[in-house]
ROBALUM-66239 format. One line per field, with one value per residue: y, x, z of N, C-alpha, C, O in turn; residue in one letter. Coordinates in steps of 0.02 Angstrom, whole numbers. Layout:
residues N
n_Y Y	... .
n_X X	... .
n_Z Z	... .
ca_Y Y	... .
ca_X X	... .
ca_Z Z	... .
c_Y Y	... .
c_X X	... .
c_Z Z	... .
o_Y Y	... .
o_X X	... .
o_Z Z	... .
residuo a	... .
//
This chain:
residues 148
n_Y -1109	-1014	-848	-677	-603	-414	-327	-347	-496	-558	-706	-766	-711	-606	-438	-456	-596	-754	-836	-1000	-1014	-1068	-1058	-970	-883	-819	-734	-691	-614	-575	-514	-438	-349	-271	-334	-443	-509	-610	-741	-721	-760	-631	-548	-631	-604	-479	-473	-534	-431	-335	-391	-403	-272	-242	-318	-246	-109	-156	-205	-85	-14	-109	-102	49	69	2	67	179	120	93	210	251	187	211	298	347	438	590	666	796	858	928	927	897	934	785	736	690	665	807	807	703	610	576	472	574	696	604	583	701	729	639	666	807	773	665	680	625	583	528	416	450	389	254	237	173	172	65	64	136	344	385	446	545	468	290	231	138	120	40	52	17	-27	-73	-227	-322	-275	-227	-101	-93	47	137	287	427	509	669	836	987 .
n_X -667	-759	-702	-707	-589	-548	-440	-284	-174	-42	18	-97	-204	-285	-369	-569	-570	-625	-588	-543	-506	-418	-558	-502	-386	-495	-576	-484	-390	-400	-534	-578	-456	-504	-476	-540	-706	-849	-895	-1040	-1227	-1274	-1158	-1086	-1174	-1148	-995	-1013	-1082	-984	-885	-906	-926	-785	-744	-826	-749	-628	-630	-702	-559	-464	-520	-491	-338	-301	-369	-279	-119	-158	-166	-28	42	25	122	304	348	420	559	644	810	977	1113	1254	1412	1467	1368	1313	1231	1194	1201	1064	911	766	631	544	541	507	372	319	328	231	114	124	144	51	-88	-122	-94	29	103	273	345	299	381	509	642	721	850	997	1026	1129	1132	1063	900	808	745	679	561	472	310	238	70	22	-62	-10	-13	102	192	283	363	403	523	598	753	781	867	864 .
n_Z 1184	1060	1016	941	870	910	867	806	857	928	857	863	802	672	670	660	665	692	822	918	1104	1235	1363	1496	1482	1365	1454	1557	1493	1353	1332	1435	1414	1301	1173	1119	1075	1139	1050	1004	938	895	884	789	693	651	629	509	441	449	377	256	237	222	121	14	12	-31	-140	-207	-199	-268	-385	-416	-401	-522	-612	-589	-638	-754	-831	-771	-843	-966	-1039	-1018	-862	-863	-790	-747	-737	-710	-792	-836	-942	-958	-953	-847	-717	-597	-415	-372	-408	-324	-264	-197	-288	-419	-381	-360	-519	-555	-508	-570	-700	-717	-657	-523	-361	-269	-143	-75	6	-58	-162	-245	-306	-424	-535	-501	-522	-625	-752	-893	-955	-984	-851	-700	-570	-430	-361	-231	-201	-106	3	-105	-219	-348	-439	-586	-633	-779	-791	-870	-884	-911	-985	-904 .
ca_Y -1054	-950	-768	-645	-528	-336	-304	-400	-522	-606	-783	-773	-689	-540	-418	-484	-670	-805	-917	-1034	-1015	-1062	-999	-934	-846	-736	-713	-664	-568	-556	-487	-379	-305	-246	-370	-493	-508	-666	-760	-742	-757	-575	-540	-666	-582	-409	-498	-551	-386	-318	-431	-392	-194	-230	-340	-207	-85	-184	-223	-15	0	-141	-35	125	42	-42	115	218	84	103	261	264	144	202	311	358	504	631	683	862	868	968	871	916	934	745	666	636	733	825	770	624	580	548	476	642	712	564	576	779	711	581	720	845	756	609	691	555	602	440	449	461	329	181	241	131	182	25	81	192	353	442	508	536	406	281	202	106	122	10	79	-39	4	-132	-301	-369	-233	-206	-78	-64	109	176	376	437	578	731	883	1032 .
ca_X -714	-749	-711	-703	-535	-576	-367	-239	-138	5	35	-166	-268	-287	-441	-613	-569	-639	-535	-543	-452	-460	-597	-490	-368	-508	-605	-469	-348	-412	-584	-518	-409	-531	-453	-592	-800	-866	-940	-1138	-1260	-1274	-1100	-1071	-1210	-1079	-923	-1026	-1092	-907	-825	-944	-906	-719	-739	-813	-716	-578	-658	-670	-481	-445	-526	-472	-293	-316	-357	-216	-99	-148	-136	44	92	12	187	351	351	482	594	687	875	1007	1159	1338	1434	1474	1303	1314	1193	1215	1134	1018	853	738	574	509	543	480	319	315	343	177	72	105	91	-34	-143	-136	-70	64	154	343	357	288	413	576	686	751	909	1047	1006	1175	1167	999	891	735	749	619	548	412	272	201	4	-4	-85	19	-4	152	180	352	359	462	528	648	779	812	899	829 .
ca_Z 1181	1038	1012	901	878	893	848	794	918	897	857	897	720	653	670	623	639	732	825	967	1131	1294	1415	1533	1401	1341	1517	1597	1465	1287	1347	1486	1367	1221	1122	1079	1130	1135	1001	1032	882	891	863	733	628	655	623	452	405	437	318	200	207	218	45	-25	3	-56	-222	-246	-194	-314	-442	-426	-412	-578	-651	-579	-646	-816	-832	-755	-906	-1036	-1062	-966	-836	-902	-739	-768	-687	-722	-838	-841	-999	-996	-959	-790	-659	-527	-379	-375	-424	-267	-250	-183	-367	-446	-357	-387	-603	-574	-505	-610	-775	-714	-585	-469	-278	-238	-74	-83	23	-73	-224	-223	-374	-437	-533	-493	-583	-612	-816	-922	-996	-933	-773	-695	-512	-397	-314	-187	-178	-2	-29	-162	-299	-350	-506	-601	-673	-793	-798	-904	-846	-964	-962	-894 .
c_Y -1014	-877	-733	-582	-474	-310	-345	-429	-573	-671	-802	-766	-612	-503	-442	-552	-709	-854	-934	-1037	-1034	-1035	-961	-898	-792	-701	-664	-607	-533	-507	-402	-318	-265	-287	-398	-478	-575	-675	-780	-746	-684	-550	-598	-637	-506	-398	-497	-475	-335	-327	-421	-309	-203	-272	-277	-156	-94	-200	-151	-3	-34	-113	16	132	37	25	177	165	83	161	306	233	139	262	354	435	524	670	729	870	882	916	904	895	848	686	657	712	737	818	718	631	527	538	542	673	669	572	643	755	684	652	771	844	722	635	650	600	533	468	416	397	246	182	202	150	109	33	128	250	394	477	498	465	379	239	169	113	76	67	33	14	-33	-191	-340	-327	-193	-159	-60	-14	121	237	369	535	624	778	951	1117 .
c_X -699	-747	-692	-649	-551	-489	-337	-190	-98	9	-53	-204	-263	-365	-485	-613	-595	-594	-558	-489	-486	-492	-552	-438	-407	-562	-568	-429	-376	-496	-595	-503	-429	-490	-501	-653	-797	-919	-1016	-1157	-1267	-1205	-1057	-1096	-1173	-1027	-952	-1018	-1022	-862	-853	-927	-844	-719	-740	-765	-638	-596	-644	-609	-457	-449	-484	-388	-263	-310	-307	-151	-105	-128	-56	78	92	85	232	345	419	498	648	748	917	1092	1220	1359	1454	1428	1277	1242	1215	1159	1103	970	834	674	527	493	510	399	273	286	250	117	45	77	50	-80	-151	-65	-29	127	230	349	343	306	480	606	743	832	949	1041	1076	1173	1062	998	845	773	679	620	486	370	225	115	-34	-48	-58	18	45	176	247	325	413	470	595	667	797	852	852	871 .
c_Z 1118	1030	966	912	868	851	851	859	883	914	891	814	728	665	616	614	696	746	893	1001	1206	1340	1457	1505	1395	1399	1550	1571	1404	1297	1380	1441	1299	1170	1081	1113	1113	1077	992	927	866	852	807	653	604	628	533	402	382	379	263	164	187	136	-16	-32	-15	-113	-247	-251	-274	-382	-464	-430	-498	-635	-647	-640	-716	-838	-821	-831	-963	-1063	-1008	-918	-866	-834	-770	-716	-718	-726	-837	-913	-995	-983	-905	-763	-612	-477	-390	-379	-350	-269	-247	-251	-405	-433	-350	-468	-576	-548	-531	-688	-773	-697	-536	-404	-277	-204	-88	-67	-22	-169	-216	-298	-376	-444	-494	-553	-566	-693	-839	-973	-976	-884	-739	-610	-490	-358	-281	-158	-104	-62	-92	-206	-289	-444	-528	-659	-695	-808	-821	-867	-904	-943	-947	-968 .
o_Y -985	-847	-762	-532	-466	-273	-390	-390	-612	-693	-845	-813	-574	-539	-451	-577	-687	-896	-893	-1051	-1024	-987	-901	-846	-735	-646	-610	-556	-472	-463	-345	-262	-238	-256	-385	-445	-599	-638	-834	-740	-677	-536	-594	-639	-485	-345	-464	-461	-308	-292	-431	-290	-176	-243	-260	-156	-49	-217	-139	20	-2	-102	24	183	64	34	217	194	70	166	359	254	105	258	389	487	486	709	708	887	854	883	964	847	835	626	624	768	697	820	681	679	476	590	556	675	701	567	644	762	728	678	790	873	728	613	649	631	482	508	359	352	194	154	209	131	102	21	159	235	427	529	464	430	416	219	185	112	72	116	15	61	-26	-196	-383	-341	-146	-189	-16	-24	120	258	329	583	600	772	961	1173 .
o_X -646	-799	-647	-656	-575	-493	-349	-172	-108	6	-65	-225	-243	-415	-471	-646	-582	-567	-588	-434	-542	-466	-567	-470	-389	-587	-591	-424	-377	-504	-609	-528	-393	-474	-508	-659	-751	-965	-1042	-1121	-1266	-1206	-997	-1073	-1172	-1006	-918	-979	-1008	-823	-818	-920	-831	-686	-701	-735	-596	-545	-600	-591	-438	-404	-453	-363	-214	-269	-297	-148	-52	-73	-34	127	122	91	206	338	462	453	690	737	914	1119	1209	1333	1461	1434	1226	1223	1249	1098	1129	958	861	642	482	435	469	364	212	226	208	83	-14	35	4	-130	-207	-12	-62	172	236	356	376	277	502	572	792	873	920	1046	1085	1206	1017	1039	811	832	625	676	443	394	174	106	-84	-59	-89	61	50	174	276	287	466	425	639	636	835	877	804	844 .
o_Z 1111	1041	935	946	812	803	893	903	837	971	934	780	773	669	557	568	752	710	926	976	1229	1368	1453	1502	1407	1387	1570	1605	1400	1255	1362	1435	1258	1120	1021	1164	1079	1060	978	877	804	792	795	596	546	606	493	356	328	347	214	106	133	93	-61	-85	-14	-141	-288	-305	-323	-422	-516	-454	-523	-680	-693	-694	-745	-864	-845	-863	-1004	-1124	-965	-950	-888	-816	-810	-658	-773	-681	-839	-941	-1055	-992	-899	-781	-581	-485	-431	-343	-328	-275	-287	-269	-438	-484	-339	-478	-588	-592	-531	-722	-813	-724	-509	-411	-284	-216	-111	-109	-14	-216	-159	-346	-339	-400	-449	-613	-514	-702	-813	-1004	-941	-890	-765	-583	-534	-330	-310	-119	-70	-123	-122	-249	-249	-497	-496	-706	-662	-845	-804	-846	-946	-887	-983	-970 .
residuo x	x	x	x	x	x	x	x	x	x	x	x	x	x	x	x	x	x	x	x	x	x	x	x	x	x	x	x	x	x	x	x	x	x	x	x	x	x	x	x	x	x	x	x	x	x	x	x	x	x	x	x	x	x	x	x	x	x	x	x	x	x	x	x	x	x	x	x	x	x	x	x	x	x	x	x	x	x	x	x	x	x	x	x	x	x	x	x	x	x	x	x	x	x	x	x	x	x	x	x	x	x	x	x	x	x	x	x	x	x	x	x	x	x	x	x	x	x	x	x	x	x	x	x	x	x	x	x	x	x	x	x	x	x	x	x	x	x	x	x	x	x	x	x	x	x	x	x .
//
Protein backbone atom coordinates (compact mmCIF):
# COMPACT_ATOMS: atom_id res chain seq x y z
CA UNK A 1 0.00 0.00 0.00
CA UNK A 2 0.97 3.40 -0.70
CA UNK A 3 1.11 6.35 1.61
CA UNK A 4 2.20 9.45 2.00
CA UNK A 5 4.42 10.62 5.28
CA UNK A 6 2.83 13.72 7.11
CA UNK A 7 6.27 13.55 9.72
CA UNK A 8 9.23 11.89 9.71
CA UNK A 9 9.52 8.04 10.86
CA UNK A 10 12.19 6.14 11.52
CA UNK A 11 13.89 3.60 9.47
CA UNK A 12 10.45 4.45 7.40
CA UNK A 13 11.01 8.29 5.26
CA UNK A 14 11.02 11.48 6.06
CA UNK A 15 8.10 14.10 5.66
CA UNK A 16 6.53 14.52 2.21
CA UNK A 17 7.72 11.15 0.79
CA UNK A 18 6.04 8.39 -0.72
CA UNK A 19 6.74 5.04 0.26
CA UNK A 20 5.21 1.69 0.27
CA UNK A 21 4.23 -0.32 3.31
CA UNK A 22 2.13 -2.78 4.31
CA UNK A 23 -1.69 -2.32 4.51
CA UNK A 24 -2.04 -3.18 7.82
CA UNK A 25 1.10 -1.05 9.06
CA UNK A 26 -0.53 2.15 7.92
CA UNK A 27 -4.38 1.12 8.72
CA UNK A 28 -3.72 0.27 11.84
CA UNK A 29 -0.61 2.56 13.17
CA UNK A 30 0.80 5.03 10.68
CA UNK A 31 -2.73 6.44 9.86
CA UNK A 32 -4.10 6.26 13.36
CA UNK A 33 -1.27 8.12 14.41
CA UNK A 34 -1.29 11.33 12.05
CA UNK A 35 1.66 9.99 10.62
CA UNK A 36 0.77 9.30 6.98
CA UNK A 37 -2.82 9.68 4.66
CA UNK A 38 -3.16 7.48 2.04
CA UNK A 39 -2.05 7.87 -1.35
CA UNK A 40 -5.36 8.93 -3.37
CA UNK A 41 -5.02 11.01 -6.64
CA UNK A 42 -6.11 13.86 -4.63
CA UNK A 43 -3.39 13.75 -2.28
CA UNK A 44 -0.71 13.01 -4.66
CA UNK A 45 -1.63 16.27 -6.55
CA UNK A 46 -0.86 17.96 -2.60
CA UNK A 47 2.18 16.03 -1.93
CA UNK A 48 3.21 17.64 -5.61
CA UNK A 49 2.22 21.13 -5.04
CA UNK A 50 4.15 20.82 -1.54
CA UNK A 51 7.38 19.86 -3.00
CA UNK A 52 7.10 22.43 -5.28
CA UNK A 53 6.74 25.27 -2.44
CA UNK A 54 9.40 23.53 -0.32
CA UNK A 55 11.89 23.79 -3.60
CA UNK A 56 11.21 27.08 -3.73
CA UNK A 57 11.71 28.15 -0.81
CA UNK A 58 14.89 26.45 -0.76
CA UNK A 59 16.13 28.09 -3.91
CA UNK A 60 15.42 31.70 -1.91
CA UNK A 61 17.36 30.32 1.20
CA UNK A 62 20.05 29.20 -1.16
CA UNK A 63 20.18 32.72 -2.28
CA UNK A 64 20.07 34.77 0.42
CA UNK A 65 22.78 32.31 1.90
CA UNK A 66 25.02 32.91 -1.05
CA UNK A 67 24.76 36.41 -0.49
CA UNK A 68 25.38 36.48 3.22
CA UNK A 69 28.50 34.43 2.52
CA UNK A 70 30.02 36.85 0.38
CA UNK A 71 29.72 39.46 2.19
CA UNK A 72 31.26 37.66 5.31
CA UNK A 73 34.45 37.13 3.03
CA UNK A 74 34.82 39.91 1.36
CA UNK A 75 37.20 40.95 4.60
CA UNK A 76 38.07 39.71 8.21
CA UNK A 77 35.73 40.62 11.21
CA UNK A 78 37.94 42.61 13.69
CA UNK A 79 37.14 41.04 17.37
CA UNK A 80 38.11 43.66 20.33
CA UNK A 81 39.67 41.83 23.64
CA UNK A 82 41.61 43.05 26.14
CA UNK A 83 45.74 41.92 25.80
CA UNK A 84 48.14 41.67 28.59
CA UNK A 85 51.55 43.13 28.44
CA UNK A 86 52.86 39.89 26.81
CA UNK A 87 50.26 39.19 24.06
CA UNK A 88 48.28 36.81 25.57
CA UNK A 89 44.39 37.60 26.46
CA UNK A 90 42.56 37.49 29.14
CA UNK A 91 39.66 35.48 28.96
CA UNK A 92 38.56 33.77 25.83
CA UNK A 93 37.04 34.53 22.71
CA UNK A 94 33.43 32.96 22.44
CA UNK A 95 31.17 32.55 19.68
CA UNK A 96 28.65 34.82 21.44
CA UNK A 97 31.32 37.74 20.81
CA UNK A 98 32.08 36.61 17.49
CA UNK A 99 28.54 36.74 16.47
CA UNK A 100 28.05 40.29 18.46
CA UNK A 101 31.61 41.41 15.85
CA UNK A 102 29.41 39.97 12.50
CA UNK A 103 26.41 42.01 13.46
CA UNK A 104 27.76 44.93 14.25
CA UNK A 105 30.13 45.40 11.39
CA UNK A 106 28.15 43.11 8.71
CA UNK A 107 24.52 43.61 9.54
CA UNK A 108 23.65 40.17 9.24
CA UNK A 109 21.84 38.46 12.56
CA UNK A 110 23.88 34.72 12.82
CA UNK A 111 22.93 32.56 15.75
CA UNK A 112 25.69 31.80 18.22
CA UNK A 113 25.02 28.48 17.97
CA UNK A 114 25.94 27.57 14.40
CA UNK A 115 29.49 29.45 15.18
CA UNK A 116 32.27 26.78 16.01
CA UNK A 117 35.64 28.64 16.48
CA UNK A 118 38.06 26.47 14.88
CA UNK A 119 41.36 27.51 16.59
CA UNK A 120 42.34 28.06 20.05
CA UNK A 121 42.29 31.81 20.47
CA UNK A 122 44.72 32.59 23.36
CA UNK A 123 47.07 35.91 21.95
CA UNK A 124 45.99 38.43 19.04
CA UNK A 125 45.97 37.79 15.40
CA UNK A 126 43.41 35.99 12.60
CA UNK A 127 41.80 32.94 13.49
CA UNK A 128 39.29 31.29 11.51
CA UNK A 129 35.78 29.96 12.62
CA UNK A 130 32.76 27.68 10.76
CA UNK A 131 29.37 28.66 10.59
CA UNK A 132 27.14 25.82 9.60
CA UNK A 133 24.03 27.50 7.66
CA UNK A 134 22.12 23.47 7.77
CA UNK A 135 22.04 21.54 4.51
CA UNK A 136 25.59 21.34 3.71
CA UNK A 137 26.53 25.11 3.59
CA UNK A 138 29.34 25.21 5.40
CA UNK A 139 31.28 28.77 5.66
CA UNK A 140 34.95 29.08 7.08
CA UNK A 141 35.28 32.56 8.42
CA UNK A 142 38.08 34.34 9.31
CA UNK A 143 38.27 37.18 12.39
CA UNK A 144 41.14 38.64 13.56
CA UNK A 145 41.65 39.51 17.47
CA UNK A 146 43.05 43.02 18.45
CA UNK A 147 43.65 44.91 21.34
CA UNK A 148 41.11 46.94 22.84
Amino acid sequence: MQIILIKDVDNLGGANELVDVRPGYARNFLIPQKFAIEASSSNLKVLDERRKQIQKKEAKLLAEIAKVTEALKASPVKLGAKIGVSGKIFGSVTAIQLARAIREQKGYEIDRRRISIIDDVKAAGTYKAQIDFGKDNLLELEFEVVGE
